[in-house]
C-alpha positions, -999 to +999 in steps of 0.1 A: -684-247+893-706-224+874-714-237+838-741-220+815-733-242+782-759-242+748-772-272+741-787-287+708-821-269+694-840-302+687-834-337+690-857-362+669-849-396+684-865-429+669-858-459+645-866-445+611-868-406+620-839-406+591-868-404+568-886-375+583-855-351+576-871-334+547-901-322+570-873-313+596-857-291+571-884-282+553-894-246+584-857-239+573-860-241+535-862-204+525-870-186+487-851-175+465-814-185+455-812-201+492-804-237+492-793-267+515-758-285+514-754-319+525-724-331+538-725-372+535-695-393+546-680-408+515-688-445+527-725-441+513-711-427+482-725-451+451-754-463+477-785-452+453-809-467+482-792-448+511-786-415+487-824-415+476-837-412+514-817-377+517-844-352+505-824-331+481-845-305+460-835-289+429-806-262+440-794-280+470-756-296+470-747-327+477-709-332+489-693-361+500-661-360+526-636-385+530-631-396+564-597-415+558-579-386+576-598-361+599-606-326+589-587-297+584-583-258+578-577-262+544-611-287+538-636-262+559-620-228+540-622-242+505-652-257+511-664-223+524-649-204+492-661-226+469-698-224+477-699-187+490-687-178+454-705-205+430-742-205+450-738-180+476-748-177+512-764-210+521-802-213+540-784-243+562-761-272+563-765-308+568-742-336+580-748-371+578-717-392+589-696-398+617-681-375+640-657-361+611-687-354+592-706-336+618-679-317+625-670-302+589-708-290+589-705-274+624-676-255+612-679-246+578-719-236+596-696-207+616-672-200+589-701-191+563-707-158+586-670-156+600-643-137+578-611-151+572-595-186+575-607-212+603-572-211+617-580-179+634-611-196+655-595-226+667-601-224+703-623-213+731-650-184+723-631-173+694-658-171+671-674-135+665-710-144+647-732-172+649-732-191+621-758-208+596-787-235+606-769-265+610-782-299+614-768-333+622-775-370+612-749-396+632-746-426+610-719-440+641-720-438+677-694-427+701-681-397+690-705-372+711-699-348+680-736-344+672-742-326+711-706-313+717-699-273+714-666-280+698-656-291+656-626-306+660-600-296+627-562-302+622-544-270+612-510-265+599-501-257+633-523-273+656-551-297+659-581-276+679-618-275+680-637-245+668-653-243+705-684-221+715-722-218+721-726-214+683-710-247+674-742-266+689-761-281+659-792-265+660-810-300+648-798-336+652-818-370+644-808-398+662-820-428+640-806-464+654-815-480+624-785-458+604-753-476+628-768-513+624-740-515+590-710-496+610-676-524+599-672-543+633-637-523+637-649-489+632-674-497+657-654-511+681-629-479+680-657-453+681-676-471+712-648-470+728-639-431+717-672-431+742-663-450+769-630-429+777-650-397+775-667-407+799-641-420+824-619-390+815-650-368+822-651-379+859-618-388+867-604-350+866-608-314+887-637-304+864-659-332+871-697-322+890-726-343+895-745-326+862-713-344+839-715-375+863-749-383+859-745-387+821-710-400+822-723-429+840-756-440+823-734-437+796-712-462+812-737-483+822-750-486+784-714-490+770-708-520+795-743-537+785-731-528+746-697-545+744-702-570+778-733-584+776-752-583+746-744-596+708-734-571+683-762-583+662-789-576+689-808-542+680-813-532+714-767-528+713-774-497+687-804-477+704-780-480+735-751-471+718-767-442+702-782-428+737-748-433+754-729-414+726-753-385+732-753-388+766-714-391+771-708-358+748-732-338+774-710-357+801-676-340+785-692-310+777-696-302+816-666-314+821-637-322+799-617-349+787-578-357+801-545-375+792-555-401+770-574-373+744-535-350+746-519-381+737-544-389+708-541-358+694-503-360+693-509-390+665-534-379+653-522-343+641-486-364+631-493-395+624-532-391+609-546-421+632-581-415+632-594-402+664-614-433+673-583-458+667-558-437+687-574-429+716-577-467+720-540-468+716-529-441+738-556-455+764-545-489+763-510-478+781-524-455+805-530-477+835-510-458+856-537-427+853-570-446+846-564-482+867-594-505+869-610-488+836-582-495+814-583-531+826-614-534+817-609-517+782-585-549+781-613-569+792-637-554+759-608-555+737-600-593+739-641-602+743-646-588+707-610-600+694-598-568+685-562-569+677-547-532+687-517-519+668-485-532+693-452-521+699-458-491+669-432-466+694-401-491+677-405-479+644-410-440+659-381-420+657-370-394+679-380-370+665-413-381+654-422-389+693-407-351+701-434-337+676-463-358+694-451-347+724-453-308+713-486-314+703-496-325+733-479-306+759-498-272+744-532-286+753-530-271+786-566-275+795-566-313+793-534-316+816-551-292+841-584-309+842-566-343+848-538-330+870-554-295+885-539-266+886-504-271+896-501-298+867-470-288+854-454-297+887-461-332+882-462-336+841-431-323+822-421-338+786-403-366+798-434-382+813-456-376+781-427-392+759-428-424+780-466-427+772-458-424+736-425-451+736-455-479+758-472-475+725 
């Protein structure tokens, strides 16, 4: 398989290289009316400490984005819009945040040079223009959003990454000392977002030994994380921020597989957060993944996380009918897990059952 993918610019790596983002930016910086915007995840909002390390100069924005549903069309073009007409073209955009975060400054980076609404680019090479300097501060681990080619947004009538070489971040800083205050649960889900790239990555057609080498150190690092060590222990977030980057490479050169279709079924209709519902979806999927969802069970019960249960009996028909029309129409998840001829073995009566173990 021949794969000639982009990967990320520059990669500053380090406890406390948080602090040396203004002399990252500053090559980038340019006169006149130019300025930065900062995308920060909401949860820092009213933390002076945290908000007083982000080095803002005078005519630079400062935006916070709620991560309590995903992003959408709507955010990225009005977002777009709204600076375009009050500041104008911007010199770069920062994100600094989880995978939501990182995403909204990946895409509104392409839609700054790309006409029209983000609905038109959701999907593979669609993009026409590169877009703006774009850099990327994880403040979780899991998500492979800060090295991924895709911006994952939720449109009226899908939910589909913005997926091409000019998606990349150009920058990212990968400071451990930034997850050590991720809430237990939010932790837990995005950890394991990880893990199932991973085991998605090399259980499917597209797997190769570039996305296997990755997918399992990445492995390797997620079992000492959530088997072995203490939550506590600082050595569980540099691994956990290593196998995050190192599992989105993995999917990159590969690509993820059932469990992600299902997740984006509740995600796009019922707004579960990415994290939380691929643990849901993978949690019934034995019958695909075997031995790794067992030991997903395994993780789950160690850290005395209680999943959602039995959610499919207050589901209507109908509602499981829409999940299942997400799903079905993300053809190249089905043929990476299936092959080729996956519609021979996967029709909608198959994904439905998924959905009613839930």
């Amino acid at each position: 398989m021949f794969r000639n993918f982009k990967s990320v610019e520059k990669t500053a790596y380090g406890r406390g290289s948080f602090d040396k983002l203004g002399e990252i930016l500053e090559p980038h910086r340019q006169s006149g009316a130019q300025y930065l915007i900062f995308f920060v995840d909401e949860y820092f909002k009213g933390n002076e400490a945290f908000t007083a390390r982000i080095p803002l100069q005078p005519g630079d924005a400062l935006e916070y984005i709620s991560v309590a549903e995903e992003p959408t069309t709507e955010l990225i073009d009005g977002l777009r819009d709204k600076y375009l007409e009050e500041k104008g073209l911007p010199a770069g955009v920062v994100g600094i945040g989880g995978g939501s975060v990182l995403d909204v400054a990946k895409a509104i980076s392409l839609m700054f040079t790309n006409e029209g609404s983000s609905t038109l680019y959701q999907g593979l090479n669609l993009i026409k223009k590169p877009g703006i300097f774009a850099c990327g501060v994880p403040t979780i681990s899991g998500t492979g959003a800060e090295v991924s080619m895709t911006a994952v947004l939720t449109g009226p009538e899908k939910k589909l990454g913005l997926k091409c070489d000019w998606t990349v971040l150009n920058q990212i800083v990968l400071d451990p000392d930034l997850i050590a205050t991720v809430p237990n649960n939010q932790w837990f889900y995005t950890g394991m977002d990880n893990y199932i790239h991973c085991v998605e990555s090399k259980t499917g057609q597209y797997k190769n030994t570039f996305s296997e080498a990755f997918g399992d150190k990445s492995l390797e690092m997620c079992r000492r994380v959530f088997l072995e060590l203490d939550r506590n222990n600082p050595e569980s977030d540099e691994l956990m921020m290593v196998a995050s980057y190192m599992g989105g490479l993995s999917l990159t050169y590969s690509e993820v597989g059932v469990c992600h279709a299902l997740s984006y079924g509740l995600s796009k209709i019922l707004h579960i957060h990415h994290g939380l519902a691929n643990c849901i979806a993978f949690n019934v999927l034995e019958d695909v993944y075997g031995d790794y969802v067992q030991e997903f069970k395994t993780i789950v019960k160690k850290h005395g996380i209680e999943l959602p249960a039995n959610q499919s009996a207050t589901w209507s028909e109908d509602t499981i009918d829409a999940m299942v029309e997400v799903a079905i129409k993300l053809e190249h998840m089905w043929r990476h897990a299936f092959g080729d001829n996956w519609q021979e073995v996967l029709d909608r009566e198959r994904i439905k059952n998924w959905f009613k173990r839930m």
